[in-house]
N, C-alpha and C positions, 0 to 999 in steps of 0.2 A: 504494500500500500504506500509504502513511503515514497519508492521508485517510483509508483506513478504519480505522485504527488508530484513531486520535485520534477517529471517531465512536463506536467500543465504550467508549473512553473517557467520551466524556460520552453514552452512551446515547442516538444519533440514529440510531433505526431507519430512520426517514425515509430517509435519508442512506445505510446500507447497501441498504436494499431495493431504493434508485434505480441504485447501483452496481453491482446482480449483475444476473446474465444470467436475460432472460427465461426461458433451458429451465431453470434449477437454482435460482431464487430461490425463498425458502421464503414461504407466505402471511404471517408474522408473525414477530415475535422477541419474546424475553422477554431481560430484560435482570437482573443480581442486586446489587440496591444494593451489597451488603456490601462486593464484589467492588474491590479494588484494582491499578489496572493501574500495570504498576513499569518499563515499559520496553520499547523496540521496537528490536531491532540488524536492518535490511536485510545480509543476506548477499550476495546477486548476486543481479544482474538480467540476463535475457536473454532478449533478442528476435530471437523465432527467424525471423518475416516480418514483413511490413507489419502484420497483423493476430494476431499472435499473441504473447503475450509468456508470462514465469516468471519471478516472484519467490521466494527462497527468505528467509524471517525468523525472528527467533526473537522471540516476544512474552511478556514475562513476568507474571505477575498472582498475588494474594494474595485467599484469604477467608479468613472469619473462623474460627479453630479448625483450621485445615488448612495445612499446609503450601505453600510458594510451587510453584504450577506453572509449568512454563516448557515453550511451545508453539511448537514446531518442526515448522512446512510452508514445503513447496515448492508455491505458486501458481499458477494455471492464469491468464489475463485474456485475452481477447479484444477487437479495437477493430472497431466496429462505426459509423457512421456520424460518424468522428473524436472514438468514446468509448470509452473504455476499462470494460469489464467484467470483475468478479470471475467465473470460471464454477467452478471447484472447486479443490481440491488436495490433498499428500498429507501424511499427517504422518509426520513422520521421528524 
């Protein structure tokens, strides 16, 4: 979760698109310059089997003219041939 924190940070789609899962990765990302990320608290992690985990985070971020949002999901990641994959989550 961190990695892909720190790639919305510096804008490496590359880098998220290789980390989601085949069935749920989107063709492309856009990314919004303005957009200021302010912080990433990991809540719990749990791994439910060999292949299956949940991360719960709150990620915080700032643009311009708008007040700070602060994004709270719970994680879905799958591991699939010793990699771990983003496949969706839910926001809270």
């Amino acid at each position: 979760m961190r990695s892909r924190y720190t790639a919305f940070v510096l804008q490496r789609a590359d880098y998220l698109l290789a980390t989601w899962h085949s069935n749920r990765r989107p063709s492309a990302m856009d990314f919004d310059a303005r957009v200021k990320w302010l912080g990433l608290e990991v809540r719990r992690h749990d791994v439910l089997d060999d292949s299956h985990a949940e991360v719960e985070f709150i990620a915080r971020q700032k643009s311009p003219n708008k007040p700070a949002l602060r994004l709270h999901e719970r994680s879905r990641f799958v591991r699939e041939e010793s990699r771990w994959f983003y496949v969706d989550g839910d926001l809270e």
